[in-house]
C-alpha positions as CSV (number, residue, x, y, z in Angstrom):
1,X,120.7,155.5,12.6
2,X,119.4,152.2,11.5
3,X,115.7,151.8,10.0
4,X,114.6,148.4,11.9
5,X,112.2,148.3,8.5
6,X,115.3,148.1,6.5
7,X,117.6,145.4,8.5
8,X,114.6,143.3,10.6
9,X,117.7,140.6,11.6
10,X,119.9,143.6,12.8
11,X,119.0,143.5,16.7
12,X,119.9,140.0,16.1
13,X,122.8,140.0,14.7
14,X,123.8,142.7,16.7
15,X,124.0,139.9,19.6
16,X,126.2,138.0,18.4
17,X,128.6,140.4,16.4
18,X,131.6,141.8,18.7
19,X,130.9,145.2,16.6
20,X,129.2,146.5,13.1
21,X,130.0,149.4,11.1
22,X,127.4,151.1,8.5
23,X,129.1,151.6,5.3
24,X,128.3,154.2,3.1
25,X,126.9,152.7,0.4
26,X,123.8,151.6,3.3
27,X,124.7,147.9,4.1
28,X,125.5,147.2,7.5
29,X,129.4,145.0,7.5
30,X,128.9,142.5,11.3
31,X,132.4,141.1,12.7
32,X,132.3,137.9,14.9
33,X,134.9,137.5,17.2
34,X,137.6,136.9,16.6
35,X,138.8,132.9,17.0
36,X,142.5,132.3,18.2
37,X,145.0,130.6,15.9
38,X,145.8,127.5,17.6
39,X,149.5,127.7,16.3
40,X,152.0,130.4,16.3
41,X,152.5,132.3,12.7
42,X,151.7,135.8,11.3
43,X,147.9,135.8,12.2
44,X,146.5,136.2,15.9
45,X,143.3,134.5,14.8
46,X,140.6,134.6,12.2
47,X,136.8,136.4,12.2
48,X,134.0,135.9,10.1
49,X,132.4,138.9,8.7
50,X,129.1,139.2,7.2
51,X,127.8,142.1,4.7
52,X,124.1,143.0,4.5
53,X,122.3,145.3,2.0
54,X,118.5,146.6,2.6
55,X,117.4,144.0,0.4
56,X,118.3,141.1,3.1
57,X,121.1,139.8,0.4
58,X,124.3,138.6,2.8
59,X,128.1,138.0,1.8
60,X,130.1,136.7,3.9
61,X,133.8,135.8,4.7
62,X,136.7,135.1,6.7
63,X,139.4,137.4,7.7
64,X,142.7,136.5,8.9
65,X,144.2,139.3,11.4
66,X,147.3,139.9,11.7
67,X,149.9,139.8,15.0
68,X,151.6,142.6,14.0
69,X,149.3,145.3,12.6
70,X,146.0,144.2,14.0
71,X,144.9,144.3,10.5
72,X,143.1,141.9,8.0
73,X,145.7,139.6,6.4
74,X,144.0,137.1,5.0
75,X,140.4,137.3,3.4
76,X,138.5,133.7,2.4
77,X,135.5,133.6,0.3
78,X,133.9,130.0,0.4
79,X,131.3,129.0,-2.7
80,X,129.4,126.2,-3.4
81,X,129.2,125.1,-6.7
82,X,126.5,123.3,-8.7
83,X,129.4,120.7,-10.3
84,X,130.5,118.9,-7.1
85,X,133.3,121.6,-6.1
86,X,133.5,123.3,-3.0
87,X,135.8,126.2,-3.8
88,X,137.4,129.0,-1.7
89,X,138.7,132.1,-2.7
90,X,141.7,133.5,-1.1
91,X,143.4,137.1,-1.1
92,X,146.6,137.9,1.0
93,X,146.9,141.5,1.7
94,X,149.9,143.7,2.8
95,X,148.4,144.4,6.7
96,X,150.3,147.6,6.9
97,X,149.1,149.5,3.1
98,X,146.3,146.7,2.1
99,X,147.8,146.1,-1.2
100,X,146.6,142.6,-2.5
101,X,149.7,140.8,-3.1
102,X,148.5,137.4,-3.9
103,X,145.6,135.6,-4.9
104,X,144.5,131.8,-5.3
105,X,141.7,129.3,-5.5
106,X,141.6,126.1,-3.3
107,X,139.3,123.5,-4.6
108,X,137.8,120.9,-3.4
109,X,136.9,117.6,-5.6
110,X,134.6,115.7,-2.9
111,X,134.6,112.5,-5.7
112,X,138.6,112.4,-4.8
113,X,138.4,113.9,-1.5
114,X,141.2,116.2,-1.8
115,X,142.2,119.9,-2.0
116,X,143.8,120.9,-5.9
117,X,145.2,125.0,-5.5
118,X,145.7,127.1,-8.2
119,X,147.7,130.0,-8.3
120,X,147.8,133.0,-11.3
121,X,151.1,132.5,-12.5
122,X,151.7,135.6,-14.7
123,X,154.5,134.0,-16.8
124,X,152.5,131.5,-18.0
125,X,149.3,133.8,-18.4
126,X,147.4,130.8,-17.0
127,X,146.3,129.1,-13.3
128,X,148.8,126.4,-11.9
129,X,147.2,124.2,-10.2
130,X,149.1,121.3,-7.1
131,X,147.1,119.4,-5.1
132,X,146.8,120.0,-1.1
133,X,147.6,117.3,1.6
């Protein structure tokens, strides 16, 4: 059961989340509907998800699902940083075991106004970065 002490914002979020689960390390995870993709590909939509501890702190993120498995595919982390770059972190699972298989950054430069990803490559032991159009 939920102590209303511990989450004051959880009958409110409760309204707008399509479901929540309690995790059990105590913070409550909220999932938004899920939005349709508005193109055919691997992923039936996207949801944003937010994570809340007693304290009130709040991550949050997109998912990705996927057509197939019903599963998260794709999870986004957006940042703000203090320099002038908006950055999002991306991880692309396996939907059917939920092995990480890949992992990038996509940066945004908002002097230049355009999208620069980097990529791990293991080869080269360092990120490779091509800019997005």
């Amino acid at each position: 059961m939920i102590n209303p002490e511990d989450f004051p914002k959880h009958n409110k979020r409760v309204k707008t989340a399509e479901c929540f689960k309690v995790l059990e390390n105590g913070k409550i995870r909220y999932y938004e509907p899920i939005k349709p993709a508005t193109s055919e590909g691997p992923s039936v939509g996207a949801r944003l998800v937010k994570e809340v501890d007693k304290h009130g702190n709040v991550r949050s993120w997109y998912e990705t699902i996927d057509r197939e498995t019903g599963k998260p595919r794709q999870i986004r982390v957006e940042q703000e940083k203090e320099n002038g770059l908006k950055v999002k972190k991306h991880y692309l699972k396996e939907p059917n075991t939920g092995q990480l298989t890949e992992a990038w950054l996509s940066i945004y430069d908002v002097e230049s106004k355009t999208w620069v990803k980097a990529r791990y490559d293991k080869a080269l032991c360092k990120f490779v970065k091509e800019t997005i159009k």
